[in-house]
PQR file with spaces between the fields and no chain letter, atoms N, CA, C, O and H, PARSE charges and radii, in Angstrom:
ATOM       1  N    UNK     1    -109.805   25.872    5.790 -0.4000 1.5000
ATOM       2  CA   UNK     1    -109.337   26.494    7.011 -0.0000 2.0000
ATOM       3  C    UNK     1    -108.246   27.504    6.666  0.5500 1.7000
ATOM       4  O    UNK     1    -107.219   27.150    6.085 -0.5500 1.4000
ATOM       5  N    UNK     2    -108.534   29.061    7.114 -0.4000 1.5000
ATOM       6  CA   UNK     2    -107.063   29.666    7.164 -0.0000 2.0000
ATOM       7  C    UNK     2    -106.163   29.645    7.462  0.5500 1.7000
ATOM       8  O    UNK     2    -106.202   29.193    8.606 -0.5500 1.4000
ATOM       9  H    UNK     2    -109.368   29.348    7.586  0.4000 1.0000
ATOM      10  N    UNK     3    -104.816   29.931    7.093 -0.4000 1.5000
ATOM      11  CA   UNK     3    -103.698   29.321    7.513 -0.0000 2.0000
ATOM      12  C    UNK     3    -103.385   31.064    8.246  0.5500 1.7000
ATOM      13  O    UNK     3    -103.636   32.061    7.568 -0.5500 1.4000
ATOM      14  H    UNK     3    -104.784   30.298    6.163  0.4000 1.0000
ATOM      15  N    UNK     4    -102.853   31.165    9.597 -0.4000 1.5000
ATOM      16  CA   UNK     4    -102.763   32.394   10.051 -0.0000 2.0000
ATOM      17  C    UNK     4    -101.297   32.804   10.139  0.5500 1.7000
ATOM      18  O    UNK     4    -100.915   33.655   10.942 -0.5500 1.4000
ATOM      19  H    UNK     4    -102.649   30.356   10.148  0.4000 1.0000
ATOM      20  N    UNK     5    -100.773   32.395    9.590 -0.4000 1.5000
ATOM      21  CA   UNK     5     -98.808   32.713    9.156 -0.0000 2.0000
ATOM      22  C    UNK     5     -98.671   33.799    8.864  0.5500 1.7000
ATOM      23  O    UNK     5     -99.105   34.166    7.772 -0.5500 1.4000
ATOM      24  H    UNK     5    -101.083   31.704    8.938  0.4000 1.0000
ATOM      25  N    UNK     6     -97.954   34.806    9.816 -0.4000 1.5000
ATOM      26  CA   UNK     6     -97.573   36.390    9.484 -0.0000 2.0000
ATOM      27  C    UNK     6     -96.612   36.594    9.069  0.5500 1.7000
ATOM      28  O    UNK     6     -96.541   37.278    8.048 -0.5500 1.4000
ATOM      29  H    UNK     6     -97.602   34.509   10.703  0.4000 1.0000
ATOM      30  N    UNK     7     -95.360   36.044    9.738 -0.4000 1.5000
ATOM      31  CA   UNK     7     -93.942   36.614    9.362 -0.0000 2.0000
ATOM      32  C    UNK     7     -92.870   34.963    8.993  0.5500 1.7000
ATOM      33  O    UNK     7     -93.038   33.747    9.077 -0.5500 1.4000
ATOM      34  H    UNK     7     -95.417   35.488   10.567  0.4000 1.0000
ATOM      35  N    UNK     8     -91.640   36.049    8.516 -0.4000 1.5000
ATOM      36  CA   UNK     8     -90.683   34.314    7.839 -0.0000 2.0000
ATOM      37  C    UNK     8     -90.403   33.124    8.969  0.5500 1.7000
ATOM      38  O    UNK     8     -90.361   31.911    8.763 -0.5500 1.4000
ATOM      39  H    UNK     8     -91.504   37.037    8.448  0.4000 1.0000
ATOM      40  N    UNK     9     -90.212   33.882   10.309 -0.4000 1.5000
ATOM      41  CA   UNK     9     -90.125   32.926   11.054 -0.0000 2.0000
ATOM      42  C    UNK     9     -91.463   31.718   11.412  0.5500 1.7000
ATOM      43  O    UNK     9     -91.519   30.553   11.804 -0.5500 1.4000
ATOM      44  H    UNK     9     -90.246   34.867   10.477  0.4000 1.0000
ATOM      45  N    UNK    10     -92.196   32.531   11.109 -0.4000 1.5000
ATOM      46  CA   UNK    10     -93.392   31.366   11.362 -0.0000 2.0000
ATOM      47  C    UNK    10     -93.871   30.675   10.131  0.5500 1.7000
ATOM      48  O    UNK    10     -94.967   30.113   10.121 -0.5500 1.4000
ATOM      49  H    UNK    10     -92.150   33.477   10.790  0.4000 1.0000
ATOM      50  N    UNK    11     -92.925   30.705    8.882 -0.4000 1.5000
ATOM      51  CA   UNK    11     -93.372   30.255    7.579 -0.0000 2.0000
ATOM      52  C    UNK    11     -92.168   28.848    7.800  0.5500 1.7000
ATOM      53  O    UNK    11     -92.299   27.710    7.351 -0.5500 1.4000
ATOM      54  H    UNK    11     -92.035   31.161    8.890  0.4000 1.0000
ATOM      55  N    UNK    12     -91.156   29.330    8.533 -0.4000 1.5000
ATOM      56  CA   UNK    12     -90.128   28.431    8.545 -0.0000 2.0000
ATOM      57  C    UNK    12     -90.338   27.521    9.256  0.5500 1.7000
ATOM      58  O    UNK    12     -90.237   26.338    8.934 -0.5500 1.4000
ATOM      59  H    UNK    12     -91.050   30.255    8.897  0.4000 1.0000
ATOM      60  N    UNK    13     -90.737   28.052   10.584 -0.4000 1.5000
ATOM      61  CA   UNK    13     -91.320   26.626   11.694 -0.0000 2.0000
ATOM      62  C    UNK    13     -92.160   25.638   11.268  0.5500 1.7000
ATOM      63  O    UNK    13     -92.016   24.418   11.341 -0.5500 1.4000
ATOM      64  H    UNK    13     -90.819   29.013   10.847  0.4000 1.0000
ATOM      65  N    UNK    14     -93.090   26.317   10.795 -0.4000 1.5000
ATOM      66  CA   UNK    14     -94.228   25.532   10.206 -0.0000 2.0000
ATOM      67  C    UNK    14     -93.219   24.398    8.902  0.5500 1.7000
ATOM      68  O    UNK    14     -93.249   23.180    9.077 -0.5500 1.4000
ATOM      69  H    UNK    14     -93.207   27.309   10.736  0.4000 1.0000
ATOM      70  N    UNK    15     -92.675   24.797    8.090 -0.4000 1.5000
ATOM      71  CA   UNK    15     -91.579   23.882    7.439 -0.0000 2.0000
ATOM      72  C    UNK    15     -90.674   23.399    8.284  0.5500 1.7000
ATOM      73  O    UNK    15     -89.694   22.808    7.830 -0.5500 1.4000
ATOM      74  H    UNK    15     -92.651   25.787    7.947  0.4000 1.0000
ATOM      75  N    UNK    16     -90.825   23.548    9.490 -0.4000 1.5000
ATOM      76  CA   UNK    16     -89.722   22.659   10.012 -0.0000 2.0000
ATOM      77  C    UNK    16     -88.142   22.939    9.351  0.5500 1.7000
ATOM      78  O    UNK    16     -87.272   22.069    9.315 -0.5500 1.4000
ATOM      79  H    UNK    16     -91.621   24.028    9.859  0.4000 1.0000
ATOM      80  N    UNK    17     -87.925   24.772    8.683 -0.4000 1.5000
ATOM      81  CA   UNK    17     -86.710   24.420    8.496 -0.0000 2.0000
ATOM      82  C    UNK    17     -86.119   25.447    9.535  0.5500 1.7000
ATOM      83  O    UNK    17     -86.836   26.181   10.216 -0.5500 1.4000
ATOM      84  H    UNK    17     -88.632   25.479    8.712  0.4000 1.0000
ATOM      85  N    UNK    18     -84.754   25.429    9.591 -0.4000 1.5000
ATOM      86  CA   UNK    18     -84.243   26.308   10.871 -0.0000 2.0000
ATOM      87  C    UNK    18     -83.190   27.459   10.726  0.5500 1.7000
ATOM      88  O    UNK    18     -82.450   28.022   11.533 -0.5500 1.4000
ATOM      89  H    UNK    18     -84.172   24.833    9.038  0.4000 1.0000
ATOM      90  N    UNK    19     -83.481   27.626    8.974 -0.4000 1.5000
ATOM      91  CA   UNK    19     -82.664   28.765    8.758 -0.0000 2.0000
ATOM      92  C    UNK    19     -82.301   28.832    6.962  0.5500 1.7000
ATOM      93  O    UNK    19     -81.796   27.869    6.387 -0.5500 1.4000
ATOM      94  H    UNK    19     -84.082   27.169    8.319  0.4000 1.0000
ATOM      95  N    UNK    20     -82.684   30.222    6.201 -0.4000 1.5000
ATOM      96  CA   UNK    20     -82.109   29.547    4.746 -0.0000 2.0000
ATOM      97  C    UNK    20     -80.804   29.183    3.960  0.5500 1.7000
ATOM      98  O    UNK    20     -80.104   28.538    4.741 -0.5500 1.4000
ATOM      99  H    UNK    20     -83.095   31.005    6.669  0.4000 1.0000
ATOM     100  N    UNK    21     -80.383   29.273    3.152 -0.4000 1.5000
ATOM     101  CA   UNK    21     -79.280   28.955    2.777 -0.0000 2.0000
ATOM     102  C    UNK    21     -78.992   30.850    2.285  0.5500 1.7000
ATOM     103  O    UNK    21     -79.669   31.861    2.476 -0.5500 1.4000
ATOM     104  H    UNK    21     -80.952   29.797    2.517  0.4000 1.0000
ATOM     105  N    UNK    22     -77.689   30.603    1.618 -0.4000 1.5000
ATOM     106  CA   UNK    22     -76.929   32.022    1.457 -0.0000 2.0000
ATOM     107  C    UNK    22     -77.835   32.490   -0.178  0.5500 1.7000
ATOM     108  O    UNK    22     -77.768   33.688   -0.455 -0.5500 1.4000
ATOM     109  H    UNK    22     -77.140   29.782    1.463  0.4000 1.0000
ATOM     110  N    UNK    23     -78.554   31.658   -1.091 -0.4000 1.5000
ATOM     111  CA   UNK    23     -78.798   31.860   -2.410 -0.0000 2.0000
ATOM     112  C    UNK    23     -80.613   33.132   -1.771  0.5500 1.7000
ATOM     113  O    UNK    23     -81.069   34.189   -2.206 -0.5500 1.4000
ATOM     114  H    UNK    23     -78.608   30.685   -0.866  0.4000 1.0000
ATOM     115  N    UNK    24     -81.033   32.187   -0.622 -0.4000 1.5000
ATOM     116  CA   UNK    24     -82.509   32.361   -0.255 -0.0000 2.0000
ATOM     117  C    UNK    24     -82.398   33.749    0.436  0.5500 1.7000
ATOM     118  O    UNK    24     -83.335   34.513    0.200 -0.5500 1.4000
ATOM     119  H    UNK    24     -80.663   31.329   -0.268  0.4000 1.0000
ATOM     120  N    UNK    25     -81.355   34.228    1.294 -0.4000 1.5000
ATOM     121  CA   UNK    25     -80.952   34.923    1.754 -0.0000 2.0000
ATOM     122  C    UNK    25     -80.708   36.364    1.239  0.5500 1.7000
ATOM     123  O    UNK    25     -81.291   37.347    1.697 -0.5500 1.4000
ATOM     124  H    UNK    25     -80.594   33.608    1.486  0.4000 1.0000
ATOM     125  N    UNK    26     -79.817   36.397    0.268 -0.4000 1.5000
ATOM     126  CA   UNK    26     -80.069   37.344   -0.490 -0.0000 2.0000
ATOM     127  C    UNK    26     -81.186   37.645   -1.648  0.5500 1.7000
ATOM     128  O    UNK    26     -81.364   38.703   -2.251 -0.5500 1.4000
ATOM     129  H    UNK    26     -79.343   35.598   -0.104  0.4000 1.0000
ATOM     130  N    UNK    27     -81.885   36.407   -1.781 -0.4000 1.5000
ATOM     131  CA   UNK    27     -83.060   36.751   -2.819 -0.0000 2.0000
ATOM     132  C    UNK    27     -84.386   37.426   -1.938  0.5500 1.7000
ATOM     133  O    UNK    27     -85.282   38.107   -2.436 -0.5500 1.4000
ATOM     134  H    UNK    27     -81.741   35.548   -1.290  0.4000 1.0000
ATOM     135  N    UNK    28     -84.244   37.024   -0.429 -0.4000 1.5000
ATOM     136  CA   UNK    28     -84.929   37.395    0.311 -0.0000 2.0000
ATOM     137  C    UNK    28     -84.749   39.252    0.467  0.5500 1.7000
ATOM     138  O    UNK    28     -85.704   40.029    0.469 -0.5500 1.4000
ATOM     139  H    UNK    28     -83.515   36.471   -0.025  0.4000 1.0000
ATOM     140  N    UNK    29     -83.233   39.665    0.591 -0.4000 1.5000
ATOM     141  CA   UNK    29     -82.965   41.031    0.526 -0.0000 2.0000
ATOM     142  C    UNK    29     -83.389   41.527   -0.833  0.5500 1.7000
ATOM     143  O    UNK    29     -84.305   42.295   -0.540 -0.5500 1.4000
ATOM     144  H    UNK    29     -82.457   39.034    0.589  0.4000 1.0000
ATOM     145  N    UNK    30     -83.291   41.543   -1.896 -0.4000 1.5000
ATOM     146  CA   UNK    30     -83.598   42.049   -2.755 -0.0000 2.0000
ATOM     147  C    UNK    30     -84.485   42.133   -3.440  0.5500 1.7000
ATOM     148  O    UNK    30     -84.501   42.942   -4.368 -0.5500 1.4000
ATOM     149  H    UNK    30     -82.547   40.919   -2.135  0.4000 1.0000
ATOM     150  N    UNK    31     -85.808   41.042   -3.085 -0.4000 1.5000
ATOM     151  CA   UNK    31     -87.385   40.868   -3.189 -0.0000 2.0000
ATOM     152  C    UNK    31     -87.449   42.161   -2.096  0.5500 1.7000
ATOM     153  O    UNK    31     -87.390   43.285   -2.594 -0.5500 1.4000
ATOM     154  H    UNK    31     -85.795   40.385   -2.331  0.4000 1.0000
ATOM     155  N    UNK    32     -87.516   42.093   -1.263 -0.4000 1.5000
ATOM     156  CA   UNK    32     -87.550   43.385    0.064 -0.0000 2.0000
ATOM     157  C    UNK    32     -87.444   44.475   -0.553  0.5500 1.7000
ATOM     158  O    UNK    32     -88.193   45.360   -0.139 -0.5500 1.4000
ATOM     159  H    UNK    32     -87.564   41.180   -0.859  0.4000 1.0000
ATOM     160  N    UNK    33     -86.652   44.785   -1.563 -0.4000 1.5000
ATOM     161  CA   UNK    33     -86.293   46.154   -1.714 -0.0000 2.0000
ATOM     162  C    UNK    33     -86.648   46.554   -3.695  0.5500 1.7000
ATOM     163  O    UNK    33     -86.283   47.692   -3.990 -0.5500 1.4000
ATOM     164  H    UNK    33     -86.043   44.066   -1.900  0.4000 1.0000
ATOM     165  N    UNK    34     -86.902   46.222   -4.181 -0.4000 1.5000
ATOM     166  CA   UNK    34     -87.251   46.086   -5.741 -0.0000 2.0000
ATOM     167  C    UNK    34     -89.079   45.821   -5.714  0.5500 1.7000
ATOM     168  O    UNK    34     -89.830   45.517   -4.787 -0.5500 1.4000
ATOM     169  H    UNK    34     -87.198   45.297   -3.942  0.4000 1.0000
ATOM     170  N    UNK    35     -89.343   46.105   -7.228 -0.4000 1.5000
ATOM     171  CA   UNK    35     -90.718   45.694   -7.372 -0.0000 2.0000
ATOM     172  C    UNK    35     -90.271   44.676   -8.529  0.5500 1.7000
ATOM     173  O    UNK    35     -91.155   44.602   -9.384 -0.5500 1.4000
ATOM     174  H    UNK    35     -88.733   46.352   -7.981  0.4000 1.0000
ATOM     175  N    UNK    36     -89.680   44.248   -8.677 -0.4000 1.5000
ATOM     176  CA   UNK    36     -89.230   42.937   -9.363 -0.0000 2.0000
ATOM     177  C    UNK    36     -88.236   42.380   -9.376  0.5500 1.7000
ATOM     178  O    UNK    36     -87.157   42.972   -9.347 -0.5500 1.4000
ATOM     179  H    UNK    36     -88.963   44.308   -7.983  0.4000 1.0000
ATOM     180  N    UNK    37     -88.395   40.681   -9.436 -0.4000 1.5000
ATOM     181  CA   UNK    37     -87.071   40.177   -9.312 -0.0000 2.0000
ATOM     182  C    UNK    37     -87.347   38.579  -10.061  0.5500 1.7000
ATOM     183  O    UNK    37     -88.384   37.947  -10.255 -0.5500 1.4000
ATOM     184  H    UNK    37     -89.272   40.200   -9.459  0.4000 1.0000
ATOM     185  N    UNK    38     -86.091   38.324  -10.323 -0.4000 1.5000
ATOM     186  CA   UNK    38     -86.110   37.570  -10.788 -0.0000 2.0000
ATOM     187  C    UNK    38     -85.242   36.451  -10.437  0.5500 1.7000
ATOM     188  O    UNK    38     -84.080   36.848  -10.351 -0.5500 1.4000
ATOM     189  H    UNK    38     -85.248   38.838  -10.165  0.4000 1.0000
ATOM     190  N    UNK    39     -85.396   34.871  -10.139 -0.4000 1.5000
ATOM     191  CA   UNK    39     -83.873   33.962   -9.243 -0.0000 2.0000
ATOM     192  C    UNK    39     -83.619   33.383  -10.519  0.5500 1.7000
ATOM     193  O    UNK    39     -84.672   33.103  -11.091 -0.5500 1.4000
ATOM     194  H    UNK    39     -86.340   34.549  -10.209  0.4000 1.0000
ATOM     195  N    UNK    40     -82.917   33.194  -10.962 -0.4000 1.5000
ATOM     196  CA   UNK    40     -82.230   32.317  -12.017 -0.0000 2.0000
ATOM     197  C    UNK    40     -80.684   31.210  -11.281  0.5500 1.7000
ATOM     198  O    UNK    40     -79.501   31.529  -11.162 -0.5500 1.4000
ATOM     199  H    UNK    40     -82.061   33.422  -10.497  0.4000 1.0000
ATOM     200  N    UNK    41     -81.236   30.195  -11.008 -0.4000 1.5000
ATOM     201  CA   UNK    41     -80.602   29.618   -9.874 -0.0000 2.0000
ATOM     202  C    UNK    41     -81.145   27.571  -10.405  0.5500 1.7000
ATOM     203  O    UNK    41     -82.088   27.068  -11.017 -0.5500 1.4000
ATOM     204  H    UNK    41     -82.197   29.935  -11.105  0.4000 1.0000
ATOM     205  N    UNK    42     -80.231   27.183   -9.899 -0.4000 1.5000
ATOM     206  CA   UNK    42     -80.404   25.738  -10.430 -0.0000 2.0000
ATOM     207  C    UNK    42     -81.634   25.521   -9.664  0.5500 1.7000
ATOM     208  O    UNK    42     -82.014   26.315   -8.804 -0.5500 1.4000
ATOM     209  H    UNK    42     -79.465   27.591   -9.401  0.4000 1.0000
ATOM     210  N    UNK    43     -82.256   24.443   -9.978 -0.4000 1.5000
ATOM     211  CA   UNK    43     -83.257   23.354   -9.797 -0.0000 2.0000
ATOM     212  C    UNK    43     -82.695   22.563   -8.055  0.5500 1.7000
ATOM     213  O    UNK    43     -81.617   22.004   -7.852 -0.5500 1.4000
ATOM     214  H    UNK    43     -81.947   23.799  -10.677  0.4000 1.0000
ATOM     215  N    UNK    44     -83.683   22.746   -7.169 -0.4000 1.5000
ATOM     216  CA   UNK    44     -83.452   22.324   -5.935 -0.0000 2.0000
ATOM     217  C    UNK    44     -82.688   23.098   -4.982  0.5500 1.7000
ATOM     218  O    UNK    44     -82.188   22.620   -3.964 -0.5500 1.4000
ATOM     219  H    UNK    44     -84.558   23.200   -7.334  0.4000 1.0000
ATOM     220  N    UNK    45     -82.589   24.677   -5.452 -0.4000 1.5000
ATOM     221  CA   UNK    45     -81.702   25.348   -4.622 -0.0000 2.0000
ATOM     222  C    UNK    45     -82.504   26.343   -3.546  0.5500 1.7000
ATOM     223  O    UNK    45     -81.963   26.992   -2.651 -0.5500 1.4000
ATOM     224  H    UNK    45     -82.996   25.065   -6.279  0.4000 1.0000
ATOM     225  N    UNK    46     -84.088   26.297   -3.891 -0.4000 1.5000
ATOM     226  CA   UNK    46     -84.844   26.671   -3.074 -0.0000 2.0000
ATOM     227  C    UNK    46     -85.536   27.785   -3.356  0.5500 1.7000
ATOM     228  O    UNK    46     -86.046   28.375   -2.403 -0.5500 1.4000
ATOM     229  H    UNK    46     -84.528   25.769   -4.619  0.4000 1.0000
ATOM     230  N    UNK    47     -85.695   28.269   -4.578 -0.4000 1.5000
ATOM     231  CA   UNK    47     -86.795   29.514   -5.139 -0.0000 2.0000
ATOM     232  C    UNK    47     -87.435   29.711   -4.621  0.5500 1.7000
ATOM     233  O    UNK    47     -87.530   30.772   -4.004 -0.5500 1.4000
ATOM     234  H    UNK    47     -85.281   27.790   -5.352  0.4000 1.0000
ATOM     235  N    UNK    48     -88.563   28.386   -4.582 -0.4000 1.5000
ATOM     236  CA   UNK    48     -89.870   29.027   -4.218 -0.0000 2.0000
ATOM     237  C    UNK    48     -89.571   29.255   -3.166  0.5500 1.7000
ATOM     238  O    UNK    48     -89.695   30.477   -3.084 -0.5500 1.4000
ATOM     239  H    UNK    48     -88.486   27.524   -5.083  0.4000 1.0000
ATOM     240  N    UNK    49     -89.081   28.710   -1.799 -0.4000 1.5000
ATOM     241  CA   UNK    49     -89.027   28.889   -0.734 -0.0000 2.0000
ATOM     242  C    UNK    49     -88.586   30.386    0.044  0.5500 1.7000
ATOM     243  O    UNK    49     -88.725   30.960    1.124 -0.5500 1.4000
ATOM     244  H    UNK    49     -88.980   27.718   -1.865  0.4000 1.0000
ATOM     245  N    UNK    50     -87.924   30.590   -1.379 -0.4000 1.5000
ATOM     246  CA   UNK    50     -87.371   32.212   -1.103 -0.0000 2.0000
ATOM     247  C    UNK    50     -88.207   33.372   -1.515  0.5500 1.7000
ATOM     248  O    UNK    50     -87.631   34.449   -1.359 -0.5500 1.4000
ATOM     249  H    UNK    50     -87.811   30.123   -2.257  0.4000 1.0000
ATOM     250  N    UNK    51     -89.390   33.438   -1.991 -0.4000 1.5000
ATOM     251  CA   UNK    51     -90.181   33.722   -2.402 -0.0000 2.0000
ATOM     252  C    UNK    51     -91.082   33.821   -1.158  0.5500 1.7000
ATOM     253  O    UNK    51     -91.393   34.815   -0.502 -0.5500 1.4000
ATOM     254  H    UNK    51     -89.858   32.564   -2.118  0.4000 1.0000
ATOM     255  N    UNK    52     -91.406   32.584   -1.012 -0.4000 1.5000
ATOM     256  CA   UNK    52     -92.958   32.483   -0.080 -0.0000 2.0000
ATOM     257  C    UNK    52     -92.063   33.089    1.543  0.5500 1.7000
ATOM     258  O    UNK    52     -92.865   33.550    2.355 -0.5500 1.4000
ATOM     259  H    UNK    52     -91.154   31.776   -1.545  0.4000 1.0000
ATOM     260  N    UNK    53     -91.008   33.103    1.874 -0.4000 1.5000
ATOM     261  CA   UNK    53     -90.098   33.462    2.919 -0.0000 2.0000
ATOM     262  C    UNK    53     -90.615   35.379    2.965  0.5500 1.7000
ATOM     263  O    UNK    53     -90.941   35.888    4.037 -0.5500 1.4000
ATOM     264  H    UNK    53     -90.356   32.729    1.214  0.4000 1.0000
ATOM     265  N    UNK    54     -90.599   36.114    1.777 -0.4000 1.5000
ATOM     266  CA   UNK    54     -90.455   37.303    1.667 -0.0000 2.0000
ATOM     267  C    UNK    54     -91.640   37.506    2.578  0.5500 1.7000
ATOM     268  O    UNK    54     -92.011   38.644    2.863 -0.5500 1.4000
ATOM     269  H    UNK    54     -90.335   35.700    0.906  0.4000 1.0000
């Protein structure tokens, strides 16, 4: 089944979360604006999430 998710807010609902943290936030701005990036960020601080958010 397709999953029909367009934008971050409806990636977030669907996670049930209600807003990112300050690390996701700016990785979110600067995925936006670069053709590469890279998070170098501890373990559990939310990468992927900042990623699949873009």
């Amino acid at each position: 089944m397709a999953n029909n998710i367009k934008n971050q807010e409806d990636i977030l609902a669907k996670l049930n979360i209600t807003a990112l943290n300050s690390m996701q936030e700016e990785a979110v701005s600067v995925i936006e604006t670069t053709t590469n990036t890279i998070l170098l960020s501890p373990t559990g601080t939310g990468k992927t999430l900042a990623f699949v958010c873009h």
